[in-house]
Every structure is written in C-alpha cells, then in structure tokens.
FILOLUM-239822 format. One line per field, with one value per residue (C-alpha): x, y, z; residue in one letter; residue number from 1. Coordinates in pm, 1 decimal, always signed. Layout:
BEGIN
X: (X;...)
Y: (Y;...)
Z: (Z;...)
semi: (A;...)
ronu: (NUM;...)
END
This chain:
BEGIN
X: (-6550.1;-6455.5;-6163.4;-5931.4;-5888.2;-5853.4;-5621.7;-5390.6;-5398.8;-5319.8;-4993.1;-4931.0;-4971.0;-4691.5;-4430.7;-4434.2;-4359.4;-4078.1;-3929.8;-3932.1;-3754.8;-4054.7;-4069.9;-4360.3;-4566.0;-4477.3;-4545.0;-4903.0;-5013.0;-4891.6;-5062.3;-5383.2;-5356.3;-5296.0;-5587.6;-5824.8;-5912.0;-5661.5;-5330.7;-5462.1;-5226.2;-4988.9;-4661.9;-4435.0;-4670.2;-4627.9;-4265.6;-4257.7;-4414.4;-4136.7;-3888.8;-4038.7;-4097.6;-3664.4;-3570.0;-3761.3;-3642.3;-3901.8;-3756.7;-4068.2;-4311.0;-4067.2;-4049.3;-4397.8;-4448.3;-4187.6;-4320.0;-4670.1;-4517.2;-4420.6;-4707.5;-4829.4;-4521.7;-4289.1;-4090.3;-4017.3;-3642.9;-3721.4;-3871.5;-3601.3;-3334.4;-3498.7;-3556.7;-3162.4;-3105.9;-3308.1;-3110.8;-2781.1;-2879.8;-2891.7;-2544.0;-2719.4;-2500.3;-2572.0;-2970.5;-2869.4;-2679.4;-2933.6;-3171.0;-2902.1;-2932.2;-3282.3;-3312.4;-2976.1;-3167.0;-3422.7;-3217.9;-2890.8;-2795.6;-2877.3;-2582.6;-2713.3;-2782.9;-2431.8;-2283.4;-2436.6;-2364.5;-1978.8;-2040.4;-2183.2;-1909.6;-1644.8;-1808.0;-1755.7;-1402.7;-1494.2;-1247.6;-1223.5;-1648.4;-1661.9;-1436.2;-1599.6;-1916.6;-1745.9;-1626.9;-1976.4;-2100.5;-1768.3;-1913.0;-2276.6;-2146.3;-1782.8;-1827.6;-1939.1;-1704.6;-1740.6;-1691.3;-1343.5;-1232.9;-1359.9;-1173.8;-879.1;-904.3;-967.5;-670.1;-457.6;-596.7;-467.3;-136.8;-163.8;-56.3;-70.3;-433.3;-486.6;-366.0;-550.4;-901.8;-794.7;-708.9;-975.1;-1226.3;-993.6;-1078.1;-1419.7;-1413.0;-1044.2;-1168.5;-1330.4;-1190.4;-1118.9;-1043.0;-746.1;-685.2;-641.0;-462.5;-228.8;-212.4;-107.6;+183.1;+317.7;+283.8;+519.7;+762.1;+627.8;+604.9;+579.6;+294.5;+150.4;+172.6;+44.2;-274.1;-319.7;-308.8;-579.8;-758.3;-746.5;-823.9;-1120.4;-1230.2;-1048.8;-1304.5;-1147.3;-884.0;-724.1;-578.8;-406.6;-310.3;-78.3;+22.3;+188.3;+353.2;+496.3;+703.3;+762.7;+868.7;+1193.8;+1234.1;+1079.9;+845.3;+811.9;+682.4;+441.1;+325.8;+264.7;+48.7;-148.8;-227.0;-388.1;-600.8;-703.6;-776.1;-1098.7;-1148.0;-1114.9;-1320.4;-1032.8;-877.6;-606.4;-498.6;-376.0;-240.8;+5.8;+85.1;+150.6;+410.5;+560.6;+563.9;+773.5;+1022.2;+1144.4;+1119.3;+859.5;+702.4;+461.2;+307.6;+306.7;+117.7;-118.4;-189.9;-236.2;-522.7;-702.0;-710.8;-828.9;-1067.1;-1218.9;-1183.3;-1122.4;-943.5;-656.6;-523.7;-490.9;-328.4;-59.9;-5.1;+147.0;+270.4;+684.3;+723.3;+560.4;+779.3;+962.3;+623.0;+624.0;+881.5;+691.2;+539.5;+183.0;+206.1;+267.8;+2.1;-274.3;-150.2;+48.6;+293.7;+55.3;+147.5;+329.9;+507.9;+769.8)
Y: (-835.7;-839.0;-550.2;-716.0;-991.8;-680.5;-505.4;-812.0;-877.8;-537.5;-590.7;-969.2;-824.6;-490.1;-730.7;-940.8;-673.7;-575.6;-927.7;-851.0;-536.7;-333.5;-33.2;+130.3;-127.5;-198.8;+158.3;+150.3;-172.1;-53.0;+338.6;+111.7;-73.1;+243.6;+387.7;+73.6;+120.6;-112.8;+58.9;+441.1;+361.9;+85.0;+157.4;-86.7;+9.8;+346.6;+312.0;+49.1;+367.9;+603.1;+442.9;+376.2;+693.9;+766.6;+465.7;+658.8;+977.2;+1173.8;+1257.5;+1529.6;+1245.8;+1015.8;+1300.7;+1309.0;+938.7;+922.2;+1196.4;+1080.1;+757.8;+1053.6;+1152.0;+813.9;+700.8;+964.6;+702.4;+498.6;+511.9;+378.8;+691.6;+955.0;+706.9;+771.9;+1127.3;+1158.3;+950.1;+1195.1;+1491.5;+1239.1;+1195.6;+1594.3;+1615.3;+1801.8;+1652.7;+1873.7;+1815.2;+1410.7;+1407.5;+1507.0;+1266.3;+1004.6;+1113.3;+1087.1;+739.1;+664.8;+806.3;+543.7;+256.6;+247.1;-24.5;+111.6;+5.3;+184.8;+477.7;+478.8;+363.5;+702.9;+905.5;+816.5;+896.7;+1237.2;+1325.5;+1207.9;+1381.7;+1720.2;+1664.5;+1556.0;+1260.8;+1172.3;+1144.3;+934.9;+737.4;+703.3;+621.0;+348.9;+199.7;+192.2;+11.1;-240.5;-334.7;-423.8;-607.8;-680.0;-879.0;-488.6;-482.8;-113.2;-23.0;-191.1;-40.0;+343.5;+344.2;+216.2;+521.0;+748.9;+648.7;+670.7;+996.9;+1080.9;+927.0;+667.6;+352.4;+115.8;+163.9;+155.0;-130.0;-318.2;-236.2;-272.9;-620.6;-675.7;-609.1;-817.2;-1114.1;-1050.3;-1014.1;-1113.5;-1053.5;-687.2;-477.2;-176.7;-321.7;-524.2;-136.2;+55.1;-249.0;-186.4;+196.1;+129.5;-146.7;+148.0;+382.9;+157.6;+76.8;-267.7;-226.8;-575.1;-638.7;-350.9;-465.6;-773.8;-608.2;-392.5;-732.1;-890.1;-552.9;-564.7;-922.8;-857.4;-549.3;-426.9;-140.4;+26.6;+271.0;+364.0;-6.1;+85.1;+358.5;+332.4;-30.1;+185.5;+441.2;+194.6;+120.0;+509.9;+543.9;+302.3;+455.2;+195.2;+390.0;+167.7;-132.0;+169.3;+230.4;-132.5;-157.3;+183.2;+82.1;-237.3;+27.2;+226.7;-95.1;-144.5;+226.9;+455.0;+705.3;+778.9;+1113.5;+1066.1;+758.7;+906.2;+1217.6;+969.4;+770.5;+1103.0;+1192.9;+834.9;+903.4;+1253.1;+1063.8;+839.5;+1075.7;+967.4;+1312.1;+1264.9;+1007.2;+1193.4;+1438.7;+1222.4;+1111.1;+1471.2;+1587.5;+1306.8;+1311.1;+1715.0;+1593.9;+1385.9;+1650.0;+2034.1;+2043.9;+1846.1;+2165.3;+2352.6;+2089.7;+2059.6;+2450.6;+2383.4;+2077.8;+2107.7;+1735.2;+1786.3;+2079.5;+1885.1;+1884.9;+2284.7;+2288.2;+2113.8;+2258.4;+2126.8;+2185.1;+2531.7;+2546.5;+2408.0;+2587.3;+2856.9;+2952.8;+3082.3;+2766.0;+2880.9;+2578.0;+2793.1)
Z: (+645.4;+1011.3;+1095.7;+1231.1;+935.4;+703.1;+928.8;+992.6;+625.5;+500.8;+749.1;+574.0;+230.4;+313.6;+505.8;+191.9;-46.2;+228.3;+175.1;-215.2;-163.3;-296.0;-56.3;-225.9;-246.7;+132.6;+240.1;+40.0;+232.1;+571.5;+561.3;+465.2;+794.5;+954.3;+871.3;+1040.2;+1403.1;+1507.7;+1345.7;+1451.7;+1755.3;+1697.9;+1773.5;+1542.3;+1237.0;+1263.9;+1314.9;+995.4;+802.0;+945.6;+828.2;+505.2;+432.6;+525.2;+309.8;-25.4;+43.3;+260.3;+551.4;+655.8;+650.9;+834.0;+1154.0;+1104.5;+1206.1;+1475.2;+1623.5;+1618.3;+1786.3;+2056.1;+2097.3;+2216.9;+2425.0;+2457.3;+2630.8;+2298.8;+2222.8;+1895.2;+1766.2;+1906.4;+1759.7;+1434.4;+1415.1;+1544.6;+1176.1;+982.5;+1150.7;+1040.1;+727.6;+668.2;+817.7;+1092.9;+1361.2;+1676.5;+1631.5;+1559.2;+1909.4;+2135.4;+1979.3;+2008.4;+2395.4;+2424.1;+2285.2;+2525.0;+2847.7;+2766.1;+2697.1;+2867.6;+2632.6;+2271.5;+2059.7;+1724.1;+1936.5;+2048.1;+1744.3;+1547.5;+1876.9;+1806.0;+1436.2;+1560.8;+1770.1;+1549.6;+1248.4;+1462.9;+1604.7;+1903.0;+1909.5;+2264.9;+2302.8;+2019.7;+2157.0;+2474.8;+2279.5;+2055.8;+2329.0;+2519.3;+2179.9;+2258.6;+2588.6;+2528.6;+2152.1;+2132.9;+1777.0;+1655.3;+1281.0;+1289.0;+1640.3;+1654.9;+1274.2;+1368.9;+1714.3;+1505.4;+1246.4;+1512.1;+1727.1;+1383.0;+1361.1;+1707.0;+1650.4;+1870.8;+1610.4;+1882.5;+1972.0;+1621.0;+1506.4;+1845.9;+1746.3;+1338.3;+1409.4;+1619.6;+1301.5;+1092.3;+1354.2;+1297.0;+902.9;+727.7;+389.2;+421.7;+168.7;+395.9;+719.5;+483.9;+369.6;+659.8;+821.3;+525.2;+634.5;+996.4;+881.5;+654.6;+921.0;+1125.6;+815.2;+800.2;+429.4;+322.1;+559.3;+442.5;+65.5;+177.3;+288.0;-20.3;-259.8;-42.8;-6.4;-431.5;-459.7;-237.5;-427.7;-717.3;-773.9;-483.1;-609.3;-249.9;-282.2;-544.5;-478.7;-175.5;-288.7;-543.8;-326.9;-141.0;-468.5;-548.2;-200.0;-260.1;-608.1;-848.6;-1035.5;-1288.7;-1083.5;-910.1;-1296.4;-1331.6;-1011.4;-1064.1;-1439.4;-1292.7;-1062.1;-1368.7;-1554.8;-1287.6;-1168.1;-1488.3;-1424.9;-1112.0;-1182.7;-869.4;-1036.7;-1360.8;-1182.3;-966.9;-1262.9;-1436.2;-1159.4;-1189.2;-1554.5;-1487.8;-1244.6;-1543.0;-1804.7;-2014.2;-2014.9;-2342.9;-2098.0;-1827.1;-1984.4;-2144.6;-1755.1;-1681.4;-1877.2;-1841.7;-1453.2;-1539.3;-1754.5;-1482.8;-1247.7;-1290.1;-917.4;-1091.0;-1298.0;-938.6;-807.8;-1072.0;-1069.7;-689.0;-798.6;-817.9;-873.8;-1250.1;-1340.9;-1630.1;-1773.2;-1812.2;-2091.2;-2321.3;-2640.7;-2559.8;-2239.4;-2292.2;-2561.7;-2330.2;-1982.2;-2104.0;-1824.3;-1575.7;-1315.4;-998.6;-983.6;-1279.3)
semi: (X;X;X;X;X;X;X;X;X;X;X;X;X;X;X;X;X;X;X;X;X;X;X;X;X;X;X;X;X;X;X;X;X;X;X;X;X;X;X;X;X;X;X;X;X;X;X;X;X;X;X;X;X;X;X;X;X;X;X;X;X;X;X;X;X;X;X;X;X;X;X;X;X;X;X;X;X;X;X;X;X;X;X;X;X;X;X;X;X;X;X;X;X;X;X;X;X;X;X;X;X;X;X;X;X;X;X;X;X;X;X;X;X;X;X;X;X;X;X;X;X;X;X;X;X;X;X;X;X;X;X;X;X;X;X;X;X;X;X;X;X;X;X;X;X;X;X;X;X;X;X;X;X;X;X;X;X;X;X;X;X;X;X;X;X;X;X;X;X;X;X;X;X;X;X;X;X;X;X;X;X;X;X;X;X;X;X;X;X;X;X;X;X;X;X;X;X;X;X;X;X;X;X;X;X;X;X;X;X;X;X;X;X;X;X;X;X;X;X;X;X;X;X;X;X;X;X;X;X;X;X;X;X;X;X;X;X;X;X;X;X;X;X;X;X;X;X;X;X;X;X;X;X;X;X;X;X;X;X;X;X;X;X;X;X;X;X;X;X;X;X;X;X;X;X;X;X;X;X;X;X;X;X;X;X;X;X;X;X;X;X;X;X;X;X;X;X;X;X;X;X;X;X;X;X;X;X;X;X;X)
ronu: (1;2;3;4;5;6;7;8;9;10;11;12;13;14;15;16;17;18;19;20;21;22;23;24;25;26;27;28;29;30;31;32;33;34;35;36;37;38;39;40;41;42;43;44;45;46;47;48;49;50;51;52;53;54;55;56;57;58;59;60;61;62;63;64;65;66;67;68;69;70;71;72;73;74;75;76;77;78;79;80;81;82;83;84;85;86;87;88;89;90;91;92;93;94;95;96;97;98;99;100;101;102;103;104;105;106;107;108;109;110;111;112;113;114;115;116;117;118;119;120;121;122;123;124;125;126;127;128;129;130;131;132;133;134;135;136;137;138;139;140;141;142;143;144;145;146;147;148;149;150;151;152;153;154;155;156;157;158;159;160;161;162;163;164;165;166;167;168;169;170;171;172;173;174;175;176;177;178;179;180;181;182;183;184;185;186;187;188;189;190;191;192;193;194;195;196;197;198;199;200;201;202;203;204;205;206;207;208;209;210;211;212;213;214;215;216;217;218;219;220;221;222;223;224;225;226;227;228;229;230;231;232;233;234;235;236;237;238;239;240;241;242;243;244;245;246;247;248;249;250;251;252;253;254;255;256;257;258;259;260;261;262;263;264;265;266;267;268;269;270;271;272;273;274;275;276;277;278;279;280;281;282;283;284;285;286;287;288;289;290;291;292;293;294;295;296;297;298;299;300;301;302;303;304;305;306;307;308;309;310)
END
C-alpha cells in the first residue's frame, strides 16, 4: 500500500473520531500516523498528539511532544504556548509565565498567550501586569468576552468601580445573557447603591442559570440589607430549591431565620450547611449574629458551650 495513502488516512480516520468527541480513539489514529515516515517530523501532528495527550490527563507525555516539536523548530510558538498550559494547569504559575513569554517573543500578536499571561499574573497578585496583558489581548481582539469581564473584576478588586463597570459592560455587549457577566454586573450596581439594577441583574443572572448559587445569594442580601428577611428567605429557598447540596445557602437562611426568631429553623439550616461542610461549625463559633441559637436545648446538646461567640 503506498505510504503516503496510509499516512493521510491514518490522519482522516483520527480527525473523525475528534469530530465525535472520542479523544482516545483520536490519539490512537494520530500516534499511528506518527510513526510513518511522513509524520516522524510533522509539526501540526505532533502538536495534535500534545494536546491530546493534555486533554486525557497526561501532562508528561504532552511536554514530551511539545518539546519534540522544539526540537524541530524551536521557533514554534505553538509548542511553548502549550507547555506554559501544562505548567497552568499544575497551578505552577511562575514556570507558565515564562513560557507565555517565549511563545509572546515569537508572535507579538498571540492573544491566548496573552490572555493566560494575564491569568498568570493575576493568579499571583500581580494586578497591574495582568492588566497590561488583558489589555494587549483588547487590542489585537476587542470582541474578547473574557478580556473585558477579568479587567472589570480586577479593577473591582482595585477599587476602581468605574473601570469596572466599563469593561463589565463591555462583555455584557458582547454576551447579555451570560450568567456571570449578568452577576458581577449585579455586584458593581450594589457596590454603587444601585440596588434595583443590581436585583435586576441577579433575576436575569437566575433565569439564565439557576444552578448558580452566588445569584442567589446576594439577590437575597440585598433584601436582608433593608431588613426584609423574610422576602431574603423566600429568594434563598428558591436557590436551595436548584443548588441543595450548597452549604452557604442554608447557613444565610439560618441567619435570616435567627433575625425573625424562628430559631428551631434556624437551626435546622445550621446543621445541614455543617453537614455539607465541616468549615460551617467554625464559622458559626465566630459567628455573633447566631447567638440566639446558643440558648437552645439542642443546641447545647449538639455544641455544648464551647463557641466563642458566648
């Protein structure tokens, strides 16, 4: 059978099973075409197989493959982009930048290779690099959803609301019905005391994705913030309804509980957000705002009066 049919075939056969979503099968086809004359040296196959091998969870084998793509043009920014991912991926941020770099000195205008640069710097407090590296991604892609919406958490972050709410609404041009922008747009409106903006933006963040607690969450402090506790009880419910496996969620609705003196409730609230998570119990030992809770006989039974908040 002539070579190059098989070769070009084996590559057919793995880009098909990459349509279907079958990795494995993918990966099998493509290491077959690696192994003919023809794929010993090519440069997209072996990259293909690197990032294969990153997508099912061997990141050795993945370094392996970019840097045998190294080895046969160090100058590919392809393969220093990826082995700055693997170094990502294992939170190994200071290894992942200089990768980042590598692929950057090669191409001045590598948006992903920004993009993750930012995420680098941002993930190790470097604020003001990030933001210079955002903003590089900004310039070559405007239209970038997550370029606009980090710059706008990390100017929040900085306490700069302004510049916040600019690049937040920015991503909201570019995607008005993604769950988180629509969240942290309701953040910022809070932040300025725009509260029924920012209850606005919690609904559609809901109605968009009701399996994210946070929504719920702060469209429910917004109502314990003007003293209504029992409208925040009626909106955090709703959030337990879709997310109960939320330990935060019954631990606020436990304090709502306390502030209207249903305290058998309260307490009900309690040990289940403990039961979901251990961290809960320290939590309420600091926790002043559930001191009516201490006086009761099952509290007292369970806890005993070890809590600091006595």
């Amino acid at each position: 059978m002539n070579k190059a049919y098989l070769f070009n075939n084996y590559i057919s056969i793995a880009r098909g099973f990459l349509a279907e979503k079958n990795d494995l099968k993918a990966l099998k086809f493509f290491k077959m075409a690696h192994k003919c004359e023809e794929g010993k040296e090519d440069i997209e196959l072996i990259l293909d197989i690197a990032l294969l091998y990153d997508k099912i969870g061997n990141p050795v084998l993945s370094k392996k493959m970019y840097e045998k793509v190294l080895s046969i043009n160090d100058k590919e920014a392809t393969a220093y982009y990826g082995i700055g991912v693997l170094f990502d991926e294992s939170e190994n941020y200071l290894e992942a930048i200089e990768y980042y770099k590598k692929a950057i000195a090669i191409d001045k205008n590598y948006d992903k290779a920004y993009f993750f640069l930012a995420n680098c710097y941002d993930e190790i407090g470097e604020k003001e690099k990030a933001i210079e590296c955002y903003s590089k991604v900004l310039s070559i892609n405007p239209n970038d959803l997550w370029a606009n919406a980090n710059l706008g958490c990390i100017y929040d972050e900085l306490e700069e609301i302004t510049l916040a709410i600019k690049y937040m609404e920015k991503a909201l041009q570019i995607d008005h019905k993604h769950f988180r922008i629509l969240f942290n747009m309701g953040v910022f409106m809070g932040k300025i005391k725009k509260e029924e903006e920012a209850e606005e933006f919690y609904k559609k963040s809901i109605n968009e994705n009701p399996k994210f607690p946070y929504s719920y969450l702060n469209y429910s402090i917004l109502y314990r913030e003007k003293n209504k506790f029992r409208r925040a009880i009626e909106i955090i419910s709703e959030g337990i309804k879709e997310n109960p496996n939320q330990g935060f969620l019954y631990y606020n609705r436990a304090c709502f509980y306390v502030n209207i003196k249903e305290l058998h409730k309260a307490f009900e609230d309690l040990n289940k957000a403990i039961d979901l998570d251990y961290i809960f119990e320290e939590y309420m030992k600091e926790d002043e705002e559930l001191n009516p809770l201490r006086g009761l006989e099952e509290y007292m039974e369970l806890y005993g009066n070890n809590n600091k908040g006595n």
